[in-house]
N, C-alpha and C positions, 0 to 999 in steps of 0.2 A: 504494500500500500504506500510506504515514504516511498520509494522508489519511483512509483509511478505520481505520487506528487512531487517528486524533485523535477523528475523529467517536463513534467507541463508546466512548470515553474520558468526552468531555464527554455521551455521555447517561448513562452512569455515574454522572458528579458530578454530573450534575443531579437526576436519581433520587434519591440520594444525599442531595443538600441538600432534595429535598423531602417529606424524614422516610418517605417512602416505596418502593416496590419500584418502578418505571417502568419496562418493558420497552424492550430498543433492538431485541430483534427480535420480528415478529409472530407465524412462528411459534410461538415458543416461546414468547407468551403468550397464542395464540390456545391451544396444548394447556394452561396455566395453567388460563384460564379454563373448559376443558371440565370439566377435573378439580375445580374449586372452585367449578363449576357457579355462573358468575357470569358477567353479561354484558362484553362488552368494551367499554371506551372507547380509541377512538384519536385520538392526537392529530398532526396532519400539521402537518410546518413549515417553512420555509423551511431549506436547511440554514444561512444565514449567522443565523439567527435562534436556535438551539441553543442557546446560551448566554444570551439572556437571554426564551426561551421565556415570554411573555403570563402563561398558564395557570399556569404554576410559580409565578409570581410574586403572580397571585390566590389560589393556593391557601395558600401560605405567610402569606398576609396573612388569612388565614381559614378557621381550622382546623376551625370546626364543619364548613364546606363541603368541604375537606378528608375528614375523617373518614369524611364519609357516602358521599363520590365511592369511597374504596376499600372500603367496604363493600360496596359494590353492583357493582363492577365490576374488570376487572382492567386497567391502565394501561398503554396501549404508546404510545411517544416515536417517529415515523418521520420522517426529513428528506426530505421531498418530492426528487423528482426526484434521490434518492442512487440507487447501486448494490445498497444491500438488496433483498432480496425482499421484496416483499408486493403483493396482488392492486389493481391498480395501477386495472384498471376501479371496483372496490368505495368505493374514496377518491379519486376524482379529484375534484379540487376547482380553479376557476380563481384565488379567491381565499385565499391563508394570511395564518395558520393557519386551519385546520380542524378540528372537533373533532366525532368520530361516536361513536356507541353504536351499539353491534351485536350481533347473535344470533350468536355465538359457535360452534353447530352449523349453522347454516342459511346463515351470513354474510350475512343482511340486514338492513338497518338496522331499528334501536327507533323512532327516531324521525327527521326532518328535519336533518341535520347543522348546526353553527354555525360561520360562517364569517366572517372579520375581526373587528375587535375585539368582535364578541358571543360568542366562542370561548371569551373572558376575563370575561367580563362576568358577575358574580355574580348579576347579576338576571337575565338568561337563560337559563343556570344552573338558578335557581330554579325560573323556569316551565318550563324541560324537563322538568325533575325531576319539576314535580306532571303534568306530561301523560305521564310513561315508569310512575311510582306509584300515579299519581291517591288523592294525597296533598296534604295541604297541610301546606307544609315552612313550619317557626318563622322569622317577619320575620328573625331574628340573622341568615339566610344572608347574607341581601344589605345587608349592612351593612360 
């Protein structure tokens, strides 16, 4: 039970510190997403890694990147291999973190998931982004 309260804890704070809303559970920001009609990004990760989570730590470091990742999608935080729920076939990843974009009503992926440190990687990032838009996103991303 502390366990599973520490855990939703620290994705609180980390949510928290990353000036934005981060879900710790999926459903409730998979129904987020339906309602605000935005696709979902998840991000899968080890749970001993929760606290100093890759991706947080890119995104804090670049806010354009930032801004645009919550515009476009709604942000759920899940610790692989915890006792939450969430469709476990949908994100199975062998290597963390992981990080998917998803269709929200249909729960299939947008595109190819990113997995170890390209999960974090601004310039991966980048190119997701113009093959999910097919846009091309300002160099500042990945900077």
């Amino acid at each position: 039970m502390w366990i599973r309260l520490l855990t939703l804890w620290i994705i609180c704070f980390l949510g928290a510190s990353a000036g934005e809303r981060w879900y710790g559970d999926y459903r409730r920001a998979r129904e987020a997403a339906l309602q605000e009609r935005k696709a979902l990004a998840v991000y899968l990760v080890a749970p001993q890694d929760l606290r100093k989570a890759p991706l947080l730590q890119t995104l804090r470091k670049n806010p354009a990147l930032e801004q645009r990742l919550f515009k476009a999608f709604v942000p759920v935080i899940l610790a692989a291999k915890s006792r939450s729920r969430y469709p476990i076939e949908l994100y199975y990843s062998p290597v963390l973190p992981a990080l998917f974009f998803m269709d929200p009503v249909r729960e299939v992926p947008l595109a190819p998931s990113l997995t170890g440190p390209s999960a974090s990687d601004p310039k991966a990032l980048e190119e997701l982004w113009r093959r999910l838009f097919l846009v091309k996103t300002p160099s500042s991303l990945s900077r």
